[in-house]
C-alpha positions in Angstrom: -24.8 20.2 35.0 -26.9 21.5 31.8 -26.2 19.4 28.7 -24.8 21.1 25.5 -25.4 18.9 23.0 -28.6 18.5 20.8 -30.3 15.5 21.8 -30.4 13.2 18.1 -34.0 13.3 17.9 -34.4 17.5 18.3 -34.3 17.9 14.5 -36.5 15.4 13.6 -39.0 16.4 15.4 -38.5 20.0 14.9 -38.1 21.3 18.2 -34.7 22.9 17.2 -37.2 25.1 15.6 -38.9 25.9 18.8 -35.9 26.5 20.7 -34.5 29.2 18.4 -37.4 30.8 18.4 -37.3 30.9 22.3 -33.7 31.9 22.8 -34.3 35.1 20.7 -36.2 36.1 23.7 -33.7 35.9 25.6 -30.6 37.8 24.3 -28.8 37.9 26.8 -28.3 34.4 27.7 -27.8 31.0 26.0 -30.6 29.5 27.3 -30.8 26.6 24.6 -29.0 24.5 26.6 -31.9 24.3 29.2 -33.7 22.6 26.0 -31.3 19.9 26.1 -31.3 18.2 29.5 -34.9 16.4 30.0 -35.6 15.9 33.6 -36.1 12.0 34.8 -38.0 12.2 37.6 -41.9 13.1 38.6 -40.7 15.4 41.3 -38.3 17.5 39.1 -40.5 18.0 36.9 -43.6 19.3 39.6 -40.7 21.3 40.9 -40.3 23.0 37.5 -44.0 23.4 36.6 -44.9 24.8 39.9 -42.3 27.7 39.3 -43.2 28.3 35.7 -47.1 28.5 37.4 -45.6 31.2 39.8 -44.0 32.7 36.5 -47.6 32.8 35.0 -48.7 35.2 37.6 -48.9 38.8 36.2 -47.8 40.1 39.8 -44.8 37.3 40.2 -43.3 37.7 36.5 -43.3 41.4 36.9 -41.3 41.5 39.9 -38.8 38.5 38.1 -38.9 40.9 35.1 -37.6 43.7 36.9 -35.0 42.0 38.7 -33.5 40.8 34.9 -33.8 44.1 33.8 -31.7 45.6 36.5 -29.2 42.6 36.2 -28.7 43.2 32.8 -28.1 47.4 33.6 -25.9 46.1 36.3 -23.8 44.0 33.5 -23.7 46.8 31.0 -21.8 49.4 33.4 -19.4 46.5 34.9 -19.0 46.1 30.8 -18.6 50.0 30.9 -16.2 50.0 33.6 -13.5 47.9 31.9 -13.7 49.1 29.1 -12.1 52.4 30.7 -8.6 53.7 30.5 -9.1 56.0 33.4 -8.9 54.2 36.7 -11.2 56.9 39.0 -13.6 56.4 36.3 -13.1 52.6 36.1 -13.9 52.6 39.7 -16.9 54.5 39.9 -18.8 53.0 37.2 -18.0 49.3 39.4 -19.3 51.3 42.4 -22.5 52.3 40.2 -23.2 48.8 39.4 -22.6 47.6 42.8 -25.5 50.0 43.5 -27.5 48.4 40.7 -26.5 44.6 41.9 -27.9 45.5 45.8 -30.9 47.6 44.5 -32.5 44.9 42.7 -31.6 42.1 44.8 -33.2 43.7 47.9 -35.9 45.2 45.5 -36.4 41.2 44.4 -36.5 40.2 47.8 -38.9 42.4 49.2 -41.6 42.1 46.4 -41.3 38.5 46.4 -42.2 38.3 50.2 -45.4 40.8 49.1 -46.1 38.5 46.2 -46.0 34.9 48.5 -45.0 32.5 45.4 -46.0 29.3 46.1 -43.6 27.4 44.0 -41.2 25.1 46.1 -38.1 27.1 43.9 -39.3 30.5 44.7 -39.9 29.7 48.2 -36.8 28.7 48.7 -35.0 31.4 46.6 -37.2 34.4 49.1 -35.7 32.0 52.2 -32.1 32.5 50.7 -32.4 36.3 49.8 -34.0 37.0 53.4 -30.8 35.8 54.9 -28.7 37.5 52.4 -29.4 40.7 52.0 -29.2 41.1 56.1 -26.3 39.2 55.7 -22.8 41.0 56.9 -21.5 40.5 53.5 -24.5 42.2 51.8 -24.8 44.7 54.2 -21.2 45.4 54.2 -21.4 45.8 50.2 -24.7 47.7 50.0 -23.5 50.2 53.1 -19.9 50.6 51.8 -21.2 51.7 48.2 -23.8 53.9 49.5 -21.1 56.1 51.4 -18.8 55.9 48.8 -21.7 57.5 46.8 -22.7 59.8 48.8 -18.5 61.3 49.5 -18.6 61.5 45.7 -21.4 63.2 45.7 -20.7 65.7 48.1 -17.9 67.2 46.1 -17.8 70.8 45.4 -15.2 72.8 43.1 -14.6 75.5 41.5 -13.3 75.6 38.0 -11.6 78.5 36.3 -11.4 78.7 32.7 -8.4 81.2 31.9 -6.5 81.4 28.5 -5.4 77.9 27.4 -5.8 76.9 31.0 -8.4 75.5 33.6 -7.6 75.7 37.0 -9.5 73.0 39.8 -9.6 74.1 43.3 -11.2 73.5 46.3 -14.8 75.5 47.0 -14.7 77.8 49.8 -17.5 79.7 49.9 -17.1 81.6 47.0 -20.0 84.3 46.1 -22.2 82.6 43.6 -22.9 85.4 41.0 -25.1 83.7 39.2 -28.0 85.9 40.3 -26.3 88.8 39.5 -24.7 87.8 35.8 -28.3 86.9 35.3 -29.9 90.0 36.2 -27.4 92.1 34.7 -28.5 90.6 31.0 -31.5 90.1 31.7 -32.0 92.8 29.3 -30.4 90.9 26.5 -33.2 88.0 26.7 -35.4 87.0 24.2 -37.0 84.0 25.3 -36.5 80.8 27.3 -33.1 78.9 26.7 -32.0 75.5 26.9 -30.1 74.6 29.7 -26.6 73.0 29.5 -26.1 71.8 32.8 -24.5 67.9 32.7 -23.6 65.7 35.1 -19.8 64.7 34.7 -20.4 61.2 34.6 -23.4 60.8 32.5 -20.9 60.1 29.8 -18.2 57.2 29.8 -15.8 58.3 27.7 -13.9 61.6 28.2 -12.1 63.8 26.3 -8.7 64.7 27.6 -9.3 68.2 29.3 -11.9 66.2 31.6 -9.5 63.8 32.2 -7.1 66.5 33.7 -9.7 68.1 35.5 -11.3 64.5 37.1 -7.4 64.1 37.8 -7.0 67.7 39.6 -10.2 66.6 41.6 -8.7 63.5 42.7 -5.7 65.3 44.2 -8.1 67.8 46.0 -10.3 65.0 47.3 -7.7 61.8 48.2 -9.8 60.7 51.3 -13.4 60.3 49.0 -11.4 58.8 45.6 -9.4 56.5 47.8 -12.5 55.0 49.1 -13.5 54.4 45.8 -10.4 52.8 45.0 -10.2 50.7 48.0 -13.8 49.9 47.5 -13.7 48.9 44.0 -10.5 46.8 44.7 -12.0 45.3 47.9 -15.5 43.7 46.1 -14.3 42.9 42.7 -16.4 39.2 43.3 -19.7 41.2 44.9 -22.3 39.5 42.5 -23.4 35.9 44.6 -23.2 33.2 42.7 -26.9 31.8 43.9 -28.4 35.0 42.8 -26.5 35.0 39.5 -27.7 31.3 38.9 -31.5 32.3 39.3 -30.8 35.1 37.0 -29.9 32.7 34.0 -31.7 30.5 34.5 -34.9 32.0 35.3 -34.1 33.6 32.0 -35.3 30.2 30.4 -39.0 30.4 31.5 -39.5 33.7 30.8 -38.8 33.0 27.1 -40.7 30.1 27.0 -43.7 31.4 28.6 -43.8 34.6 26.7 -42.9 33.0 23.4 -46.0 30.2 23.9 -48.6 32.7 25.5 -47.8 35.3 22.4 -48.9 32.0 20.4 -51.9 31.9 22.6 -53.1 35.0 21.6 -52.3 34.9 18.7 -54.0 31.8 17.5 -56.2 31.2 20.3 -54.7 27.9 21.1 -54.5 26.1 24.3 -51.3 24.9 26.4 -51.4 22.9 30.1 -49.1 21.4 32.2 -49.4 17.5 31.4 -50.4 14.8 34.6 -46.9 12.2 34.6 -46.9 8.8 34.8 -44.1 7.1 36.0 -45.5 3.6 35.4 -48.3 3.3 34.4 -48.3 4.0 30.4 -52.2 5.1 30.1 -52.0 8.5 27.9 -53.6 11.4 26.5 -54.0 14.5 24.7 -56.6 16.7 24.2 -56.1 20.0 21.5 -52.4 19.4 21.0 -50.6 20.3 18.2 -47.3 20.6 16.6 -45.5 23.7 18.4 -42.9 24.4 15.9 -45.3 24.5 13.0 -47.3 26.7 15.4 -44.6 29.2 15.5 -43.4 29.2 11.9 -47.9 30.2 11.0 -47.8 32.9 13.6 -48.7 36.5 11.9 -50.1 34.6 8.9 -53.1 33.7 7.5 -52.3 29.9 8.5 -54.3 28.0 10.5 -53.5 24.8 13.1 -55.7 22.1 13.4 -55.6 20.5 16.8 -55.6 16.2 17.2 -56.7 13.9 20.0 -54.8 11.2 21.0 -55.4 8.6 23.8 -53.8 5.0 24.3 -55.1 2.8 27.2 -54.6 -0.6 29.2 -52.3 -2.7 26.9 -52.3 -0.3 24.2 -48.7 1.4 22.9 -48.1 1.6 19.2 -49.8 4.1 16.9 -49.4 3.3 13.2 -50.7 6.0 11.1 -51.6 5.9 7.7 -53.8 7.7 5.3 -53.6 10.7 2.6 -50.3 11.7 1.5 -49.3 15.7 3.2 -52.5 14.6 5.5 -51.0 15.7 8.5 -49.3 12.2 9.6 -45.6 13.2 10.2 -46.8 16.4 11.5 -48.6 14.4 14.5 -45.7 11.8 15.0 -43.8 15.1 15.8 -46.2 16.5 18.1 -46.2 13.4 19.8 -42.7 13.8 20.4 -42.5 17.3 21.3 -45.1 17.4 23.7 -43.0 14.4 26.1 -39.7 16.4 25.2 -41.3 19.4 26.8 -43.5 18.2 29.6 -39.8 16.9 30.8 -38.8 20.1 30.9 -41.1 21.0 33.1 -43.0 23.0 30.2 -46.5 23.6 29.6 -47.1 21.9 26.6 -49.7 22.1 23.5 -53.3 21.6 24.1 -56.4 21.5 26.4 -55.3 18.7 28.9 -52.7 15.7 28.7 -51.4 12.6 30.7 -47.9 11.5 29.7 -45.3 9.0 30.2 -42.0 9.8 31.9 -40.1 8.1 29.2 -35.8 7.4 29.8 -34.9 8.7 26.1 -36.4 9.1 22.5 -35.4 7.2 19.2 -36.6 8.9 15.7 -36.1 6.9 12.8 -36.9 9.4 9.6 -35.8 9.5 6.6 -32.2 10.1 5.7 -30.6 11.3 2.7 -28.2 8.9 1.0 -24.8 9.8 2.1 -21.8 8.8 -0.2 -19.5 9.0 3.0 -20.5 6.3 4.6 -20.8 3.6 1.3 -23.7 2.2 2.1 -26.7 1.9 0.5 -30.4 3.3 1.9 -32.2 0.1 2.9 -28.5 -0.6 4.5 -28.3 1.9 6.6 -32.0 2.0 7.8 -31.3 -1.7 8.1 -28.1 -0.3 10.8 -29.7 2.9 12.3 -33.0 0.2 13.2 -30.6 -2.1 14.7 -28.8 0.0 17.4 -31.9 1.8 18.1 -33.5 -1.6 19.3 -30.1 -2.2 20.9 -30.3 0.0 23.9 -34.1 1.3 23.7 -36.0 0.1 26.9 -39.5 -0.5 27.9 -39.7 3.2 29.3 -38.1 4.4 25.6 -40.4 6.3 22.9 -39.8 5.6 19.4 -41.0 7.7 16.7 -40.7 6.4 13.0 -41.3 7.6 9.6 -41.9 5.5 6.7 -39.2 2.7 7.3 -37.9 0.5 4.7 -39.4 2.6 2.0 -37.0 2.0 -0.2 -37.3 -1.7 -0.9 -40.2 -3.4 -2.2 -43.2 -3.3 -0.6 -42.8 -7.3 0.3 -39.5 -6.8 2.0 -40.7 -4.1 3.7 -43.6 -5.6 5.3 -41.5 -8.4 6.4 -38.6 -6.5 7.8 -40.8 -3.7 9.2 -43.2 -6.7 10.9 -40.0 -8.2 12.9 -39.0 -4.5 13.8 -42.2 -4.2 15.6 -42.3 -7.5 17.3 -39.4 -6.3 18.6 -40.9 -2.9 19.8 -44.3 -5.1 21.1 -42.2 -7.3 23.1 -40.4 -4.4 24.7 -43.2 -2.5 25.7 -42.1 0.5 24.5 -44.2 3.1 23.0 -44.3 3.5 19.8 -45.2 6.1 16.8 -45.2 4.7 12.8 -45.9 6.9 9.9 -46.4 4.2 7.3 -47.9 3.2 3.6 -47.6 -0.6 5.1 -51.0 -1.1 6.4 -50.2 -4.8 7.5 -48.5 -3.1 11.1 -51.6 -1.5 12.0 -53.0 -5.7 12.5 -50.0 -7.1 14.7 -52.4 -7.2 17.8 -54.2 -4.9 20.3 -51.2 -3.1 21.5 -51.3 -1.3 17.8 -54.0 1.2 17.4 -54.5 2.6 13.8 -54.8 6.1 13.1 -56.0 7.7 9.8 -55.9 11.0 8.9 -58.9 12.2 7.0 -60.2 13.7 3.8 -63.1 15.9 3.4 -66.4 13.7 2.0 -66.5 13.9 -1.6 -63.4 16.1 -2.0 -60.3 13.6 -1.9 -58.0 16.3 -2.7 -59.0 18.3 0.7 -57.3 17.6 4.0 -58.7 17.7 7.6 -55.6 17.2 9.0 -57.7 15.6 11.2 -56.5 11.8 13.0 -58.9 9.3 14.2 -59.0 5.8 15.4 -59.8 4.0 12.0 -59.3 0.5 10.6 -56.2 1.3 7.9 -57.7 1.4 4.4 -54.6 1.8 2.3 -55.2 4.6 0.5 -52.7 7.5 -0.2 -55.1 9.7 -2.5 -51.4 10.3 -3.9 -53.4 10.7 -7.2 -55.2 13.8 -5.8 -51.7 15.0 -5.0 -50.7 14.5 -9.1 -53.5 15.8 -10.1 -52.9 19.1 -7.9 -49.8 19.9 -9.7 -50.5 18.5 -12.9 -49.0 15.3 -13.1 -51.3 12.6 -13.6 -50.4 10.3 -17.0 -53.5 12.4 -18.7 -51.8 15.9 -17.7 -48.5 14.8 -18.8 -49.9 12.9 -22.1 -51.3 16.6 -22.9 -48.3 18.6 -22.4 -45.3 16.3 -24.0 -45.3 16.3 -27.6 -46.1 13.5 -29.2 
């Protein structure tokens, strides 16, 4: 069962973003769904990676690639087929995507076998296709359509075009004079022409004189048009429901890994599939960075700058402070995104990572003040903090951003202090963006992070994090002066 609702925390942490830039890759399909439903376990998630490794393979996605592509062709003429008024044709253009559906499934089959996958998901899907296609069903359905094919093919008539009138019968042998007709104006030739031969069904739709005559050839040829009939009535439910499941949702990594090894390329940045820890809550990330804000900079002139993160032994809260715009939300995010999508089963931003295989995520960012629900801001943080802590667990991740920010800095402190006693006491992991240095000192399972100016130059970000005592300082100043807006600034431009 695939989930269909957004999980709460995809917007904060921007992954919606990342997911509709994913699904446009895959047209076809709703594959945001697949998004939705994080995986629990260590072994669902190896089961995953090692097929998306498979998928990596030049030789292996090729071969999945086709097989799409054919599906898809094999939708468009059953799409084509009822869209038809005329019942031959209706039948024909089913028998020509039964043709499509057993080409690529054997095609799939074979080239897999060649290929030797060593995913546990695409062994077992080659196991299942092996049987299949020798299968009495299969063979039954791929036989039955060939010589239906090949009856309709073998027609021959003759049409004669009189005065208001076309006339279908039977070929019998009739001279062919088109050797003659040719030779006799030969003389009348000026150069090579164009030729106007067609095939009769090349085109879906037909006007009504070929109607009549695809009706007169029916009469002549009941035996080869009933066996289309009987065919397309017999195997209306051909397409296997395994196959068709593979077919979606193999869909799902395809988008993802083309959409992050584009990014790749692009930017030269690094993704890996991330060691799991079940227990154990050591973790970290080297060269990770925030996905979505890697996909809204591709094809500009924007550049990402890559963090490392690590906590060990009893260690589980970051609190991060420094430089307003500094790059502090931005990590809090990719903190998020990168567990959200190593439980997928997803390679995920940066060189190397070992993460924690967490039973759900809690964001607490800042809302707008909502008149619907009468309450006021420091209220309904006050609320949204309390359930959170009501059901989060000591395998739970909790990602904040600047809580209690609007109260004074006093209350803050003191209210923010019992939140985290609450988280320390949990064991939960933990992310804080925060102005309230006092939480980066509640013990050693909080490790400060800083992000970092450039020497000399408080105005310029590194957008770099490190492990730094917190020293309080937002440079919001640098931030005023920037867009003009320091009290000297202002004094200037106001009249007096």
């Amino acid at each position: 069962m695939v989930a269909t609702e957004e999980p709460a925390y995809f917007r904060d942490l921007n992954l919606d973003q990342i997911v509709v830039a994913v699904a446009k890759r895959a047209p076809e399909f709703d594959v945001t769904p697949f998004f939705y439903e994080s995986l629990t376990s260590s072994a669902a998630i190896r089961y995953r990676q090692e097929i998306a490794r498979d998928l990596e393979r030049e030789d292996v996605r090729s071969i999945v690639a086709e097989f799409c592509a054919g599906m898809t062709s094999m939708r468009e003429q059953l799409r084509q087929a009822d869209e038809l008024r005329n019942a031959d044709q209706t039948a024909r253009w089913f028998a020509r995507s039964v043709e499509t559906y057993c080409g690529c499934v054997r095609k799939l089959a074979a080239s897999l076998a060649l290929a030797n996958p060593q995913s546990q998901g695409l062994s077992m899907l080659m196991k299942y296709l092996d049987q299949y296609v020798t299968s009495n069903g299969f063979t039954s359905l791929s036989d039955g359509g060939q010589r239906v094919a090949e009856a309709l093919g073998a027609i021959q008539y003759n049409l004669t075009v009189g005065s208001g009138s076309v006339t279908v019968r039977r070929y019998e042998s009739q001279p062919d004079y088109t050797a003659e007709i040719t030779a006799i104006f030969e003389k009348f030739r000026q150069g090579n022409v164009t030729a106007h031969l067609t095939t009769f069904y090349e085109r879906p739709y037909l006007n009504h004189v070929e109607e009549q005559i695809l009706a007169g050839v029916a009469t002549l040829f009941p035996i080869e048009f009933g066996a289309l009939r009987t065919f397309a009535a017999e195997h209306g439910d051909f397409n296997d429901p395994l196959v068709q499941r593979f077919d979606r949702e193999v869909r799902f990594y395809l988008a993802y890994l083309e959409h992050v090894s584009e990014l790749a390329a692009i930017s030269g940045l690094n993704l890996c599939y991330p060691d799991l820890a079940e227990s154990d809550k050591a973790l970290y990330a080297t060269d990770t960075f925030d996905l979505a804000l890697a996909t809204s900079l591709a094809n500009t002139e924007g550049s990402i700058v890559c963090n490392d993160f690590h906590l060990e032994e009893c260690e589980r809260v970051f609190v991060i402070s420094g430089p307003n715009q500094g790059g502090k939300t931005t990590f809090a995010r990719t903190f998020g995104q990168l567990h959200h999508l190593a439980m997928l089963g997803l390679p995920v931003p940066g060189s190397s990572a070992r993460l924690f295989i967490f039973d759900r995520i809690f964001t607490h960012f800042e809302r707008v003040e909502s008149a619907e629900t009468l309450r006021g801001k420091l209220q309904d943080d006050l609320i949204r903090v309390r359930d959170l802590l009501a059901v989060a667990t000591s395998r739970s991740i909790i990602i904040m951003n600047e809580i209690f920010s609007s109260t004074t800095v006093e209350d803050a402190i003191t209210l923010a202090t019992k939140t985290f006693d609450r988280i320390i006491a949990l064991d939960a992991l933990c992310v804080c963006v925060t102005f309230l240095i006092e939480l980066s000192r509640l013990g050693p399972s909080v490790v400060s992070l800083v992000s970092e100016v450039v020497d000399g130059h408080t105005e310029a970000r590194t957008f770099k994090l490190r492990r730094a005592p917190a020293g309080g300082r937002s440079y919001a100043e640098s931030i005023a002066e920037k867009y003009g807006l320091t009290y000297a600034s202002l004094k200037k431009r106001l009249p007096s």
